[in-house]
C-alpha positions as a Markdown table, in Angstrom:
| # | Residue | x | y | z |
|---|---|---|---|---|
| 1 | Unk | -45.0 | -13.3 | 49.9 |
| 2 | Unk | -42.8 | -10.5 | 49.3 |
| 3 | Unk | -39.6 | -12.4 | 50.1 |
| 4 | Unk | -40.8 | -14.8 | 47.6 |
| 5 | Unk | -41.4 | -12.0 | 44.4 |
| 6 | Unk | -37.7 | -10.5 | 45.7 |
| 7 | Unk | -36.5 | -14.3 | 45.0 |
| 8 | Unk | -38.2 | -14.2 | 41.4 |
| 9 | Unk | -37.1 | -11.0 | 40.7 |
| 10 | Unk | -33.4 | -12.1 | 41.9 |
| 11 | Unk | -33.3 | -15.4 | 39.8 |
| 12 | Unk | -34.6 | -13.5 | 36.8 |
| 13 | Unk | -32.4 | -11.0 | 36.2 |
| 14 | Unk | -29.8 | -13.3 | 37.3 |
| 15 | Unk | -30.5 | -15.4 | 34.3 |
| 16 | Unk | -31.1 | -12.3 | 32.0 |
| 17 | Unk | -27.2 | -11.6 | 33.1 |
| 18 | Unk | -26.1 | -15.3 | 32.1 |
| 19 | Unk | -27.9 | -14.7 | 28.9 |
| 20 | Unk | -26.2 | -11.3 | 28.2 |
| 21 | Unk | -22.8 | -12.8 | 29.5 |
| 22 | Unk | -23.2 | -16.3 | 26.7 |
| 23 | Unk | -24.2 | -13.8 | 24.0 |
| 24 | Unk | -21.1 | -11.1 | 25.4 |
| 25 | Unk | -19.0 | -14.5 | 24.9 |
| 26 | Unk | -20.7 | -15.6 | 21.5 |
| 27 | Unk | -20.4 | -12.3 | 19.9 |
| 28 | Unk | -16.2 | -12.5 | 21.5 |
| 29 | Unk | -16.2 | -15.9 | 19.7 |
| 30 | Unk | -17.1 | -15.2 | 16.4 |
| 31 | Unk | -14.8 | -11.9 | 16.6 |
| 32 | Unk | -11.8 | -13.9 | 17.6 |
| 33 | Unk | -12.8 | -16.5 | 14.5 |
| 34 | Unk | -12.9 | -13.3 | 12.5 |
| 35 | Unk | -9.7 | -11.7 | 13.5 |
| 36 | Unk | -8.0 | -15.2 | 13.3 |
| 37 | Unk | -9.4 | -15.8 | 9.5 |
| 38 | Unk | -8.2 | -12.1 | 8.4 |
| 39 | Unk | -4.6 | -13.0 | 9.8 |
| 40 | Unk | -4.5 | -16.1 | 7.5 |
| 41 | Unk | -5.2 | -14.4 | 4.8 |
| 42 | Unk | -2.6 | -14.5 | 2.2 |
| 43 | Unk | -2.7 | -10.7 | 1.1 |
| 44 | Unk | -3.0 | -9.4 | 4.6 |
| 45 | Unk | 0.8 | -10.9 | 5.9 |
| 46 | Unk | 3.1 | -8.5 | 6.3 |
| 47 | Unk | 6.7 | -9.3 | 4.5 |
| 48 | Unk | 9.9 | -7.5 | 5.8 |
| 49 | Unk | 12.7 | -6.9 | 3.0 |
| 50 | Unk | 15.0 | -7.1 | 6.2 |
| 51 | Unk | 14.7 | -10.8 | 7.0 |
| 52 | Unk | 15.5 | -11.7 | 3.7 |
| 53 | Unk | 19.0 | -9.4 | 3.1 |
| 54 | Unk | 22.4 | -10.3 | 4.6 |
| 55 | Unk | 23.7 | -7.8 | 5.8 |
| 56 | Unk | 25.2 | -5.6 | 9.3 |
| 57 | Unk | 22.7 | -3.5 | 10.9 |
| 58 | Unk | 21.6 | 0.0 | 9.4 |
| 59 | Unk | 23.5 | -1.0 | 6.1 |
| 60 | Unk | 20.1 | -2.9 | 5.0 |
| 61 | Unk | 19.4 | -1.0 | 2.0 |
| 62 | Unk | 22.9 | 0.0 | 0.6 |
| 63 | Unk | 23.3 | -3.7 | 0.6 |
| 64 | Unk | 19.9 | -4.1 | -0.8 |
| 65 | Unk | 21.1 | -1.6 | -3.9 |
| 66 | Unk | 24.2 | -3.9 | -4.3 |
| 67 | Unk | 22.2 | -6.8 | -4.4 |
| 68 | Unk | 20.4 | -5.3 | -7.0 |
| 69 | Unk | 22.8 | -4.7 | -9.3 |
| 70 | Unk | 25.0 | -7.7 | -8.7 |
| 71 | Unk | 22.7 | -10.5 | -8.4 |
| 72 | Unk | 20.5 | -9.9 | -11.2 |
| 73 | Unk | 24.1 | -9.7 | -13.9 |
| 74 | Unk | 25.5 | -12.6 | -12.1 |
| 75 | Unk | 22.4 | -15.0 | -13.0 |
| 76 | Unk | 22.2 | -13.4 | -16.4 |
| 77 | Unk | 25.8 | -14.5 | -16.8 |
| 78 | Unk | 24.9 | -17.7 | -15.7 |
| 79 | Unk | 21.8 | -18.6 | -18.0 |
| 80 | Unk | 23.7 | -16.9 | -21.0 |
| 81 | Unk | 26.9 | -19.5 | -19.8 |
| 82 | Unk | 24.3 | -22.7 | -19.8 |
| 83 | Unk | 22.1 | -21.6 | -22.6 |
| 84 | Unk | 23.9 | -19.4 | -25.1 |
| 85 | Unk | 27.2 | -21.1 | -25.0 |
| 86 | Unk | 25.8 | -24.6 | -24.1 |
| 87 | Unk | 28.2 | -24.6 | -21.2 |
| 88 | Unk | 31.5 | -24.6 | -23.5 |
| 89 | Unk | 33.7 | -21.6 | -22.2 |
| 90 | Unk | 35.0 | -20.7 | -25.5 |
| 91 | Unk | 31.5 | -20.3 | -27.0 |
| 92 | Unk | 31.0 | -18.1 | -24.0 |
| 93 | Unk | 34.3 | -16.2 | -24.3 |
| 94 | Unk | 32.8 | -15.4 | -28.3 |
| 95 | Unk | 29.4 | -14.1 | -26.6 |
| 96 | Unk | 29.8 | -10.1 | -27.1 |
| 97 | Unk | 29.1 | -8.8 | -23.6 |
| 98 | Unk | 29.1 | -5.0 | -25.2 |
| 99 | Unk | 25.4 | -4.4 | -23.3 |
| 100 | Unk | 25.8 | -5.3 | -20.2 |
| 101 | Unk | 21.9 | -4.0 | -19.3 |
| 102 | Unk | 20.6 | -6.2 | -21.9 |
| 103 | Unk | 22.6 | -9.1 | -19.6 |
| 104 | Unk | 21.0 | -8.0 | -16.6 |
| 105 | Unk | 17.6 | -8.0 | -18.0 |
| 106 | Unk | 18.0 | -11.4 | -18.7 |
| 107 | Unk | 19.2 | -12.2 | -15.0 |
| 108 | Unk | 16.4 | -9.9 | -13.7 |
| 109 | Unk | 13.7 | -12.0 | -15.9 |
| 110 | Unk | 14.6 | -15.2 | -14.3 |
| 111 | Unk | 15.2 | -14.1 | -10.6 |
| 112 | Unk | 11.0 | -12.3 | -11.0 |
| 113 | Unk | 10.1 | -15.4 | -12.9 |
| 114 | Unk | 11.3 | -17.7 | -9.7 |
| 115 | Unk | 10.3 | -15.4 | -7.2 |
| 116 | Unk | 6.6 | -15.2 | -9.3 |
| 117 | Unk | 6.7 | -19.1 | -8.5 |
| 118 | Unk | 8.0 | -19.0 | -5.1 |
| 119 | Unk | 4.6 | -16.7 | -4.6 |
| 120 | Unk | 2.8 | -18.6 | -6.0 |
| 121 | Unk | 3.5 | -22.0 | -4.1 |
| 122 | Unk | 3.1 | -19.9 | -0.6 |
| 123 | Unk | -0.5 | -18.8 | -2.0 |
| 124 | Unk | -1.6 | -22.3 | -2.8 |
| 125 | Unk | -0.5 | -23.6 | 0.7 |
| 126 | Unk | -2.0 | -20.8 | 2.3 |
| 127 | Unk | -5.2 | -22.6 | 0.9 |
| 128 | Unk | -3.9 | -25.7 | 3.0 |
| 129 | Unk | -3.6 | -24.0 | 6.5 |
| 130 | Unk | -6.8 | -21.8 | 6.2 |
| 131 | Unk | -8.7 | -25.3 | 5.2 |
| 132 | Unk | -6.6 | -27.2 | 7.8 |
């Protein structure tokens, strides 16, 4: 009879053990699910100037400082080309280009204006993933 309370006692606490091992595993679960849902989230992705410059190694942020400047005057050029001057050159030629901040602005406006929109679209499909 004493074999037999050994045996009880064995199977008991053997199930007590698969019991703390499925709720071990459930409470693993639900922090993976956890973990997984917090790395979909839109405002916890981590975005790296780096991948998005062209330029040689180490010169990331002089070229980032040129890009600045450049890109900004060249697109304000550009909408002041299509929209001022309705695309006729000598209508642009008559544009005075005496401030040449106040043609940057401009340029600056549109590039955060598309960017703003870019942003935008990747929040709305982050919607379609985490639902997905």
């Amino acid at each position: 009879m004493n074999s037999r309370n050994f045996h009880t006692d064995t199977f008991s606490s053997g199930s007590d053990a698969r019991g703390r091992i499925r709720k071990y595993q459930a409470r693993q679960d639900k922090h993976r699910r956890n973990k997984h849902k917090q790395d979909d989230d839109f405002l916890s992705q981590e975005v790296d100037v780096k991948d998005y410059i062209i330029s040689p190694d180490g010169y990331e942020s002089i070229m980032f400082f040129i890009y600045f400047l450049t890109l900004p005057y060249l697109i304000g050029l550009t909408v002041i080309f299509f929209y001022v001057a309705d695309g006729d050159f000598t209508k642009f030629q008559m544009v005075d280009f005496t401030t040449l901040f106040v043609v940057w602005m401009i340029g600056y406006e549109v590039i955060a204006a598309v960017l703003l929109f870019f942003i935008f679209l990747a929040f709305i499909r982050s919607f379609g993933r985490s639902a997905g």
